[in-house]
Each structure stands twice: as structure tokens, then as C-alpha cells.
MMTF fields as JSON, N, C-alpha, C and O atoms, coordinates in Angstrom:
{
  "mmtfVersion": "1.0.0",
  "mmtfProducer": "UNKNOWN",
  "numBonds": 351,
  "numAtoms": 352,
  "numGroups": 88,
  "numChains": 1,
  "numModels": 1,
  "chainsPerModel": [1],
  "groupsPerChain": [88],
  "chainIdList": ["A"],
  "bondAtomList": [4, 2, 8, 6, 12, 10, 16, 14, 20, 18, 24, 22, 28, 26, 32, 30, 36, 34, 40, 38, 44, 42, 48, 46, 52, 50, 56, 54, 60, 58, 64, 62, 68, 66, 72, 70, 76, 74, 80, 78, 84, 82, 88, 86, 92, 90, 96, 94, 100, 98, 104, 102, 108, 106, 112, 110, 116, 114, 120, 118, 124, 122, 128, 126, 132, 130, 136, 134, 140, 138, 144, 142, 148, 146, 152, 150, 156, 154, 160, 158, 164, 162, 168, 166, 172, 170, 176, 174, 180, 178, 184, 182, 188, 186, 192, 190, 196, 194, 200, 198, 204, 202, 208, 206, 212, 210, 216, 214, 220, 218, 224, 222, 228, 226, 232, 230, 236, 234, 240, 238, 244, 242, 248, 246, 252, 250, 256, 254, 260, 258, 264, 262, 268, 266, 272, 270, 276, 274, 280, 278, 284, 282, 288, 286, 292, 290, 296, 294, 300, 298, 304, 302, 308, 306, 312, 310, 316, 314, 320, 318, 324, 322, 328, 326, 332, 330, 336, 334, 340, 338, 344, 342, 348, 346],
  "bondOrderList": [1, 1, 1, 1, 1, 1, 1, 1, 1, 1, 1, 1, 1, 1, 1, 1, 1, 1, 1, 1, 1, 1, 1, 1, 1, 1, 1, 1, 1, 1, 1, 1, 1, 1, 1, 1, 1, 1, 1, 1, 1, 1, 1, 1, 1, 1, 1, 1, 1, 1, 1, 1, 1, 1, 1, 1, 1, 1, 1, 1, 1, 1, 1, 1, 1, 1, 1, 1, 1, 1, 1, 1, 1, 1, 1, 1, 1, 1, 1, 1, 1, 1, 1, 1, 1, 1, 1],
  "groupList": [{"groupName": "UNK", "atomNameList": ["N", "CA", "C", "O"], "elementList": ["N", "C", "C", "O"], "formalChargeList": [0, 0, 0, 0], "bondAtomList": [1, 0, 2, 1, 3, 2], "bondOrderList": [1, 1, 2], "singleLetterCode": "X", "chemCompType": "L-PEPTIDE LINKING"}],
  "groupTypeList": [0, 0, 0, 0, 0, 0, 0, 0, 0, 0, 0, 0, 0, 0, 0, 0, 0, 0, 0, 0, 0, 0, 0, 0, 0, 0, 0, 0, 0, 0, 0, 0, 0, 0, 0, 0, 0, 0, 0, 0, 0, 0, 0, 0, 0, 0, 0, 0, 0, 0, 0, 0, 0, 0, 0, 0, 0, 0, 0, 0, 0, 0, 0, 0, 0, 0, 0, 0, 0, 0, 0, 0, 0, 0, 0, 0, 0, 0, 0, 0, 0, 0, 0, 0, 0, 0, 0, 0],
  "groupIdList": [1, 2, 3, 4, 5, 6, 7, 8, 9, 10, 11, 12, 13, 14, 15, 16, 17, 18, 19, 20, 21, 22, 23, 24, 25, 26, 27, 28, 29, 30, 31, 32, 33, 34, 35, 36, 37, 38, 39, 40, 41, 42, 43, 44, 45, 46, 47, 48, 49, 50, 51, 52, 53, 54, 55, 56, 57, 58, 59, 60, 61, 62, 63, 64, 65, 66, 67, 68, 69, 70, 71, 72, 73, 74, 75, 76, 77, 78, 79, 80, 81, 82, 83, 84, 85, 86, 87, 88],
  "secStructList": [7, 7, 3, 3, 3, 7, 7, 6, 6, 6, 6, 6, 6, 6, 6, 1, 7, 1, 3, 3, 7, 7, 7, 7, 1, 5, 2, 2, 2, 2, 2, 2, 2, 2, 2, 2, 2, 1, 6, 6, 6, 2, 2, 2, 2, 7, 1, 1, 1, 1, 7, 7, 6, 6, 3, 3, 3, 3, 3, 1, 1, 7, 5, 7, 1, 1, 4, 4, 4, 7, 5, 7, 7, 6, 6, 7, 3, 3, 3, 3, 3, 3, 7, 7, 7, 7, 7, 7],
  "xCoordList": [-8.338, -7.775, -6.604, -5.971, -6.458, -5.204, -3.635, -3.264, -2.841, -1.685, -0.921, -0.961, -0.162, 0.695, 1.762, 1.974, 2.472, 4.316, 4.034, 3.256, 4.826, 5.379, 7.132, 8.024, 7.407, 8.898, 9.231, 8.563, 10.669, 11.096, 11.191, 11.228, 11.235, 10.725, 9.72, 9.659, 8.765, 7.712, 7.125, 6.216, 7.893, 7.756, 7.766, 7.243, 8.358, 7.967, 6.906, 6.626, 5.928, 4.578, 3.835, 3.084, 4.205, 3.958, 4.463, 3.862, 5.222, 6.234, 7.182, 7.333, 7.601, 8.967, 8.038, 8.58, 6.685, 6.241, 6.69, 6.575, 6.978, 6.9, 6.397, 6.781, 5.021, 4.052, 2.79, 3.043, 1.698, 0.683, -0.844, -0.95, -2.092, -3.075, -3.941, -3.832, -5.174, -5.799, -6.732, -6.497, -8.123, -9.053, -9.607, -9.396, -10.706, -10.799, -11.265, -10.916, -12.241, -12.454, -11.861, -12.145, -10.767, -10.198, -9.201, -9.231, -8.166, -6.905, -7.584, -7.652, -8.041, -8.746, -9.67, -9.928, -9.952, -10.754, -9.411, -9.086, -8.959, -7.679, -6.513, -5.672, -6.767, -5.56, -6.338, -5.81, -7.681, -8.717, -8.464, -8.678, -8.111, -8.433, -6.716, -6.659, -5.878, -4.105, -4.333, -3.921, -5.246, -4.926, -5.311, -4.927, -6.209, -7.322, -6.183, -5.979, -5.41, -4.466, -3.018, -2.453, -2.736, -1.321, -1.273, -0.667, -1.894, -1.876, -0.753, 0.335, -0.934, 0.145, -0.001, 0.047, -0.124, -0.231, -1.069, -0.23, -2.136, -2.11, -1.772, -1.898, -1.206, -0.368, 0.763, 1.564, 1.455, 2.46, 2.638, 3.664, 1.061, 0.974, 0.563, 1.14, -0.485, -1.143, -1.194, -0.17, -1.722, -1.554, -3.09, -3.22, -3.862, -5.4, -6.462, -7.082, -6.491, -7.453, -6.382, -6.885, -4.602, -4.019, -2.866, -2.66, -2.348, -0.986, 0.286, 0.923, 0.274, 1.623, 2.733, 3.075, 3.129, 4.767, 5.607, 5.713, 6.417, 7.596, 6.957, 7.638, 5.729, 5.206, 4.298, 3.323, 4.59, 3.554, 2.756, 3.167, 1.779, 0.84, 0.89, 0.377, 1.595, 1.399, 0.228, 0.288, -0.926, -1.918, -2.005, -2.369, -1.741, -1.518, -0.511, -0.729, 0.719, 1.707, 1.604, 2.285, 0.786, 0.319, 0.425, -0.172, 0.981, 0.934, -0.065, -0.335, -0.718, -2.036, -1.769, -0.852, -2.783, -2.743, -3.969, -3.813, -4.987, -6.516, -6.242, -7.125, -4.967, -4.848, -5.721, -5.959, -6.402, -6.817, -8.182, -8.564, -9.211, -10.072, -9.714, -10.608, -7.986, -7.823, -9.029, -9.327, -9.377, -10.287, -8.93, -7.819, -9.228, -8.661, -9.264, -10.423, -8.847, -9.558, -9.596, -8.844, -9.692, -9.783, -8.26, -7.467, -7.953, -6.707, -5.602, -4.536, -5.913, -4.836, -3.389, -3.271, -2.165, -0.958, -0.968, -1.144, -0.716, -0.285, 1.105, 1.573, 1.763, 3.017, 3.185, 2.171, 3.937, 3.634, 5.628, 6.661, 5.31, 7.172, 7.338, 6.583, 8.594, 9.35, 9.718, 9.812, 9.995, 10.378, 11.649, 11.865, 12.752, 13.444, 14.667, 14.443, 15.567, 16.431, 17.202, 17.542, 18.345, 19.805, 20.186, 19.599, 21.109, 21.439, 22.228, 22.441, 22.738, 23.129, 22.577, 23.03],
  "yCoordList": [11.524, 10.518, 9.827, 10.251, 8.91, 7.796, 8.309, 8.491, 8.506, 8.469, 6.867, 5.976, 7.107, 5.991, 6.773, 7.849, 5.47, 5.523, 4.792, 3.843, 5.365, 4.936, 4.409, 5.25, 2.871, 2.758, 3.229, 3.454, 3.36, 3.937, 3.372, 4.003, 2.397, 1.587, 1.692, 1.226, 2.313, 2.652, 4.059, 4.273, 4.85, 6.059, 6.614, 7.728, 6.073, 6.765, 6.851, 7.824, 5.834, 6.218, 7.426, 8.038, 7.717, 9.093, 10.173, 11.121, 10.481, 11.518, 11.772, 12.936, 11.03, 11.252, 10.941, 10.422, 11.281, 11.258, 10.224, 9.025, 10.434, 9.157, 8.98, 8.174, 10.034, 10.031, 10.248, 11.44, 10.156, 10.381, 10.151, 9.234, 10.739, 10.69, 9.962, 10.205, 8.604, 8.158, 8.092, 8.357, 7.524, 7.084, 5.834, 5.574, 5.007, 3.856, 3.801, 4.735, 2.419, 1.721, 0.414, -0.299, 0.153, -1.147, -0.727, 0.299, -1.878, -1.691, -1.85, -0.787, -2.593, -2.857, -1.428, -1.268, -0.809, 0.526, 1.422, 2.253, 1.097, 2.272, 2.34, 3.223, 0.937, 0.578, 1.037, 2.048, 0.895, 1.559, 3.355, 3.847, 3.902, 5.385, 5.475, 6.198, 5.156, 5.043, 5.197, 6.166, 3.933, 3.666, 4.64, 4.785, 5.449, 6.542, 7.575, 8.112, 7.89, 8.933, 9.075, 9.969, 7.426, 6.914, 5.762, 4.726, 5.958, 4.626, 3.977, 4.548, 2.479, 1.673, 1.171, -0.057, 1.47, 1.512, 0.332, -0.556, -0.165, -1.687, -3.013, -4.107, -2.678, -3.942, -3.773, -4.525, -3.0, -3.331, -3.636, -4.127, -3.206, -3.531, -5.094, -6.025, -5.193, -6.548, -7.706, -7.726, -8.538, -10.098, -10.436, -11.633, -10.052, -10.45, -9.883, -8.821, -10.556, -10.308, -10.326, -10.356, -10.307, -10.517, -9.142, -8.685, -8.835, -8.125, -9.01, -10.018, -8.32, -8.807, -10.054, -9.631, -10.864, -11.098, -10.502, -9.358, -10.868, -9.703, -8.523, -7.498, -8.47, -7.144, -7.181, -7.929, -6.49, -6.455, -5.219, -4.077, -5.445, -3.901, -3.941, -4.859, -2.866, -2.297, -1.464, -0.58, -1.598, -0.461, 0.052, -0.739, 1.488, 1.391, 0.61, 0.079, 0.657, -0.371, -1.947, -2.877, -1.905, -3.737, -4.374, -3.759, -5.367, -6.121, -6.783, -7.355, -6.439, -7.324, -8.689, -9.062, -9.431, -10.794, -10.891, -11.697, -10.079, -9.892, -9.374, -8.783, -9.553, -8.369, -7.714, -7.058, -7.629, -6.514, -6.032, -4.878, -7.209, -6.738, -5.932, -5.57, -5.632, -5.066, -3.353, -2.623, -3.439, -1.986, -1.021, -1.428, -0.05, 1.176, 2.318, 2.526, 3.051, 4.227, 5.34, 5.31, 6.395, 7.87, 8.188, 8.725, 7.892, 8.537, 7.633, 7.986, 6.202, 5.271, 5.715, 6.538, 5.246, 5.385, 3.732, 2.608, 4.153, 2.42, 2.676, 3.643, 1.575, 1.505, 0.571, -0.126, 0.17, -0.414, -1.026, -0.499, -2.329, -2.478, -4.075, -5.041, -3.941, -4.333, -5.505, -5.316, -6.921, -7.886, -7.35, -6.608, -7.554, -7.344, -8.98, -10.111, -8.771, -10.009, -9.97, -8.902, -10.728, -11.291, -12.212, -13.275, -12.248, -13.305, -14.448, -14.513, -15.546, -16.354, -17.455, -18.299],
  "zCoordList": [5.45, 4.56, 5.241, 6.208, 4.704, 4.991, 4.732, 3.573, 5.711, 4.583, 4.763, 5.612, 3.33, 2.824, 2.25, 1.691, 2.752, 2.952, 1.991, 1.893, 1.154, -0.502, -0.247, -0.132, -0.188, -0.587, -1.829, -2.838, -1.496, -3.029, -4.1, -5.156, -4.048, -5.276, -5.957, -7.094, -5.393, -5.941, -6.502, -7.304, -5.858, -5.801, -6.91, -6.923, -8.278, -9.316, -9.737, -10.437, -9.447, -9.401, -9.13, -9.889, -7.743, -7.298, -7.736, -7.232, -8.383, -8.868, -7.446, -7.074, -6.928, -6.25, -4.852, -3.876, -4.842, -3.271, -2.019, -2.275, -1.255, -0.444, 0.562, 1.409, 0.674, 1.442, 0.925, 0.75, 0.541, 0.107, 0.48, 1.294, 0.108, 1.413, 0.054, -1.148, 1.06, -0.419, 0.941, 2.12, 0.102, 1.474, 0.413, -0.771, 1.87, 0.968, 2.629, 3.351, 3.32, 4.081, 4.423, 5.385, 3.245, 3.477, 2.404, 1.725, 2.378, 1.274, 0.177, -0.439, -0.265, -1.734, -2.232, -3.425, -1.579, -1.536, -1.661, -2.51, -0.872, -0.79, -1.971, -2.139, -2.852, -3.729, -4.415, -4.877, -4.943, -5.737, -6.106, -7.214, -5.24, -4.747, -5.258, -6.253, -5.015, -5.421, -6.678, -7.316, -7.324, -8.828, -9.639, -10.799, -8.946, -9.692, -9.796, -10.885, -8.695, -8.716, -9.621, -10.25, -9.248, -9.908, -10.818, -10.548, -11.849, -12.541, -12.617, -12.692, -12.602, -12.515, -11.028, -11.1, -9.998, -8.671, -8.448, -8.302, -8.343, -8.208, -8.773, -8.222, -10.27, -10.879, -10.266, -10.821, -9.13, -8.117, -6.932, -6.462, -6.029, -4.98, -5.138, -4.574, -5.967, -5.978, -6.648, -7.33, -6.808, -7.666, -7.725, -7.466, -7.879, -8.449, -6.913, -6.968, -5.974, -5.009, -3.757, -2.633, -3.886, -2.335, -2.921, -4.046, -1.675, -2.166, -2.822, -2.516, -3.579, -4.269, -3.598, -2.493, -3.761, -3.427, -2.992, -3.433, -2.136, -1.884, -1.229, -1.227, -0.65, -0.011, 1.148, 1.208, 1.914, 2.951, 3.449, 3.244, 4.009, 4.653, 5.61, 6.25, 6.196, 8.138, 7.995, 7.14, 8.74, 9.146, 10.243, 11.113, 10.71, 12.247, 13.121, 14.21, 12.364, 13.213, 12.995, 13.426, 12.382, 12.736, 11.428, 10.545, 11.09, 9.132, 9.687, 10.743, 8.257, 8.136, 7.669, 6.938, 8.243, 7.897, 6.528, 5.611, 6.584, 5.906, 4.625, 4.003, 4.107, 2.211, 2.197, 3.211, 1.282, 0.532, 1.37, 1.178, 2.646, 3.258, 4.654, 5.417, 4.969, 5.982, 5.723, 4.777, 7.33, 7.502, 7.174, 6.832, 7.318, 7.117, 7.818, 7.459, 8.641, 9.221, 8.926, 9.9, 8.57, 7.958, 8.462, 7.689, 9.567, 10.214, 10.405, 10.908, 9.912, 9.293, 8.981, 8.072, 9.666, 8.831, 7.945, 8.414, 6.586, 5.494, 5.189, 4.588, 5.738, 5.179, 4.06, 4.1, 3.058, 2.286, 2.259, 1.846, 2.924, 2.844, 2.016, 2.117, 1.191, 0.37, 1.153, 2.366, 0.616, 1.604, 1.578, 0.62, 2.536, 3.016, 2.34, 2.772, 1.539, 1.394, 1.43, 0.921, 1.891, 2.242, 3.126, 2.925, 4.239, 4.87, 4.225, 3.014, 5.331, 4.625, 4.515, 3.742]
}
């Protein structure tokens, strides 16, 4: 299975987790397999068929450009990060 890095923002979902293992062949599979575990969990990652606003997916080091059809590999790290705001 996949693991995913839960920001903390989210983490109450999980009950405090901020690592957790889901499987799925792609994010949309994988947000599928989250939601089954943690309800609530894709009315936060997502917005209908893309990820959410304000959010992005690293798979393997890399942000996807593909939402919800990024592949996913059995041995996948998903990070799941928070836009980042401030500056001037």
C-alpha cells in the first residue's frame, strides 16, 4: 500500500495520524480508499474531479500536474501539502 503524509490540518480526520497507508492505482482510487477509512476525507482533498484549492499532490517526490488521474504505485510515498501563504 501507499503511504500518505497527512498535514495537520487535516489530521483530525485520521485521529491524530500523520501518516497513513491507503492503496488505489491513481489518486482518485486512492482518495476513494481514504474516504472509505476517514470520512470526510475527500470533501477536503478535492473540488469535484481536481484537488482542491490551496492544495497540492507530491507522488514520489514529484507534484503532480494530472489531479486526480496521477498513477500511484503500491510503494508510492503521497504527500498531501497545504499552499503555503505569506510574503509581501
Amino acid at each position: 500500500m501507499a503511504i500518505v503524509h497527512i498535514p495537520p490540518q487535516m489530521q483530525e480526520l485520521t485521529g491524530g495520524a500523520a501518516e497513513v497507508e491507503a492503496e488505489g492505482g491513481n489518486l482518485r482510487q486512492l482518495v476513494a480508499h481514504l474516504e472509505a477509512a476517514f470520512p470526510g476525507f475527500r470533501d477536503r482533498l478535492t473540488r469535484g474531479d481536481s484537488v482542491a484549492p490551496g492544495l497540492a499532490v507530491s507522488i514520489d517526490n514529484v507534484v503532480t500536474s494530472r489531479g486526480l488521474l496521477a498513477e500511484v504505485e503500491t510503494d508510492s510515498v503521497v504527500h498531501i501539502i497545504p499552499a503555503i501563504s505569506g510574503g509581501s
